[in-house]
C-alpha positions in Angstrom: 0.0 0.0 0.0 2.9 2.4 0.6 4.5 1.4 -2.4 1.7 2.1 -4.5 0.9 5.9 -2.6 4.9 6.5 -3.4 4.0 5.9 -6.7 1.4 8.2 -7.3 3.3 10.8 -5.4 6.0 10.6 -8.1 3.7 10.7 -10.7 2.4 14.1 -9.4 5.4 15.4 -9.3 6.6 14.5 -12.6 2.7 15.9 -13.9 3.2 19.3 -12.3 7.1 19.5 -13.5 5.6 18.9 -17.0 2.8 21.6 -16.6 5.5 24.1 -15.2 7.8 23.4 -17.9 4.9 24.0 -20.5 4.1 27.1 -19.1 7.7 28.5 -19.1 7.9 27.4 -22.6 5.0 29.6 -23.6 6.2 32.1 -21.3 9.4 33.4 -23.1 7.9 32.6 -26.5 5.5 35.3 -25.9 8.2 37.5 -24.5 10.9 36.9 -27.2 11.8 39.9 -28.8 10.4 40.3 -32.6 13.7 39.9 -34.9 15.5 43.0 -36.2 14.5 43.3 -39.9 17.4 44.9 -42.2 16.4 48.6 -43.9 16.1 48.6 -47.3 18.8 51.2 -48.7 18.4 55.2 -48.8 17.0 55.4 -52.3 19.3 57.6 -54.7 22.7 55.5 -53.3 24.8 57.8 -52.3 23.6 60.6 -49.9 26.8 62.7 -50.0 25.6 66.8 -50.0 27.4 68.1 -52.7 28.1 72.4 -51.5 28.8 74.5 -54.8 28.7 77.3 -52.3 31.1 80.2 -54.5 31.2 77.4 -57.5 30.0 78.2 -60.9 27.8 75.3 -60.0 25.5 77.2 -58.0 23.9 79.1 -60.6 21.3 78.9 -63.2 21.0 80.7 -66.7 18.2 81.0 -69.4 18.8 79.1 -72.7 17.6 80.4 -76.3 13.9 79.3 -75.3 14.0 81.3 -71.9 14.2 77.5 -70.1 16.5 77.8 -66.9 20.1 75.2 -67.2 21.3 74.5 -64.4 24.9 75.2 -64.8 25.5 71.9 -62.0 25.5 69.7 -64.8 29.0 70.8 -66.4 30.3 69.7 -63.0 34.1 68.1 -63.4 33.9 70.1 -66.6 36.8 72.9 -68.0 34.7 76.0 -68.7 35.1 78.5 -70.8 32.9 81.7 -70.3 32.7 84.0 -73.0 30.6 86.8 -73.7 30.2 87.1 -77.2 28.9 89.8 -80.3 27.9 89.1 -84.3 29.1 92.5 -85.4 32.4 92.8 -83.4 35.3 93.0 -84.8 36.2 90.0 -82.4 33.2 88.1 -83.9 35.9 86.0 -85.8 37.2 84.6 -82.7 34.5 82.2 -82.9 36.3 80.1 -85.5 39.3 79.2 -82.7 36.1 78.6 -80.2 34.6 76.2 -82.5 38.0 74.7 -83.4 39.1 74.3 -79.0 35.7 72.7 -78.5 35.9 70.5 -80.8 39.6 69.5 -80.2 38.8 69.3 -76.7 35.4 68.4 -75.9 35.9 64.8 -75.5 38.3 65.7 -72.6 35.9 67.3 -70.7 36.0 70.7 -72.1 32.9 73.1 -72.9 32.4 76.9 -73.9 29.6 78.9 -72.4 28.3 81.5 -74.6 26.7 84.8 -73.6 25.6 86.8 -76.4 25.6 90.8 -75.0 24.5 93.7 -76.8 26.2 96.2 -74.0 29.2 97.5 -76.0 29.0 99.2 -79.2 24.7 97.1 -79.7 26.8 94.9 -81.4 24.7 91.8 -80.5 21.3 93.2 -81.8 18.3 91.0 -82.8 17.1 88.3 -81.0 17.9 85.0 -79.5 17.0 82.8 -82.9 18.9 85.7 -85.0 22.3 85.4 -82.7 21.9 81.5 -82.9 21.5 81.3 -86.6 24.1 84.0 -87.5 27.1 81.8 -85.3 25.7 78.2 -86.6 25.4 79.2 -90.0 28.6 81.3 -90.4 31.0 79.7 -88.0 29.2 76.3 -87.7 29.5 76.4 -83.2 28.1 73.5 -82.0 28.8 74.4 -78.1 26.2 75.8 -76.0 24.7 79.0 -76.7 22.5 80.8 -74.0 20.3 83.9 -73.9 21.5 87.4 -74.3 22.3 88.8 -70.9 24.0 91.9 -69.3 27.4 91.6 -68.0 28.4 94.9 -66.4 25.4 97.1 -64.4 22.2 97.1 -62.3 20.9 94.4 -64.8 23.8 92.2 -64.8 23.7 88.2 -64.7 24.4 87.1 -61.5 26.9 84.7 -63.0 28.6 87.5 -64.0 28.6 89.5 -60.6 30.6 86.0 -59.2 32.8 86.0 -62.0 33.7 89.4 -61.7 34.0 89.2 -58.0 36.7 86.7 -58.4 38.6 88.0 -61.0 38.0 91.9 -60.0 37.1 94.5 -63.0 34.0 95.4 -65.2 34.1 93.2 -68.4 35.7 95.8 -71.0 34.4 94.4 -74.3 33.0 91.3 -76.3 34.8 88.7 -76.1 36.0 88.3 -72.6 36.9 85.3 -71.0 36.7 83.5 -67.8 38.6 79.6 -67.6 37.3 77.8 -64.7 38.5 74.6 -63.8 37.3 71.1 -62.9 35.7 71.8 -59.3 33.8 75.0 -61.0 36.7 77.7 -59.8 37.5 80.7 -61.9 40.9 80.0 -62.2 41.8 83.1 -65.2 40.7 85.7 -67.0 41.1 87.1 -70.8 40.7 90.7 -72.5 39.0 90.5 -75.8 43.0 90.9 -77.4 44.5 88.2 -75.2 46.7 86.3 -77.5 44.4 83.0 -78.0 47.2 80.3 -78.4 48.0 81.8 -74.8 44.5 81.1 -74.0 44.3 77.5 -75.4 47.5 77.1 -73.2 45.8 77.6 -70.4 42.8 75.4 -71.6 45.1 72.5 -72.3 47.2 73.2 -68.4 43.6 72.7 -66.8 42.3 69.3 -69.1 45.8 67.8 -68.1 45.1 68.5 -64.3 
């Protein structure tokens, strides 16, 4: 008779060990933290703020349709800024032009032309008239942009930094600004600057 009450004692004990053991089961499954799931990546890759604060990056012009152009997409570019006239007697100087951009475009070089009637209204007409006078007569195939002021209360705002780092009103047609790969004005050329000087220069900056 003691035998048999042992025995049931022991398979009490063994129940209740199996209900705790149950119960502490469920218990830290409800409790288990949920798993860490990964983040998908920042859309756009790389999240890198680009500042073109005092870069010729920073600013926007008007093209021949009076659209804005960002000027942030010549980035790692060599510039050349030029403010240009079809009755000057500089006008010619857009043969070279077309012949350094073409020579040099593939290295990462691009003119910026500014037609400006402020010296001598030798830029008249319009946009379309400007556009088809340099294609058809000197055959430029860089980018031409809207006429534009360079000196006075009306004055690009391109021009004000330009001016601002090399120091001076621009004189004539003609003048031009190099600016190198991380959009710095790095010289500046009179109208009458020799221009094999001036390709010098470009060729010193696409070999940087």
């Amino acid at each position: 008779m003691i035998a048999f009450i042992f025995h049931l004692n022991i398979m009490k004990r063994i129940q209740i060990l199996t209900i705790m053991t149950l119960v502490l089961t469920m218990f830290c499954a409800c409790n288990k933290p949920d798993p860490i799931e990964p983040q998908p990546p920042t859309p756009g890759g790389d999240t890198t703020v680009v500042d073109d604060t005092d870069k010729i990056y920073q600013f926007s012009v008007l093209d021949g349709n009076g659209d804005s152009v960002s000027l942030a997409q010549y980035r790692g570019k060599v510039l050349l800024v030029v403010n240009t006239a079809t009755q000057c007697g500089y006008t010619p100087q857009y043969t070279q032009l077309q012949q350094w951009y073409e020579t040099y475009q593939d290295r990462g070089f691009v003119i910026l032309d500014f037609p400006c009637n402020q010296f001598g209204g030798q830029a008249p007409g319009s946009y379309d008239d400007i556009h088809d006078f340099c294609t058809g007569t000197y055959h430029i195939t860089f980018p031409q942009f809207a006429k534009i002021d360079v000196n006075g209360a009306n004055e690009s705002p391109l021009y004000t930094w330009l001016k601002s780092k090399k120091p001076g009103n621009i004189q004539w047609n003609f003048t031009k600004f190099l600016i190198n790969r991380d959009g710095e004005v790095v010289n500046r050329f009179s109208s009458g600057y020799n221009m094999t000087k001036v390709e010098e220069a470009i060729e010193e900056q696409l070999g940087e």
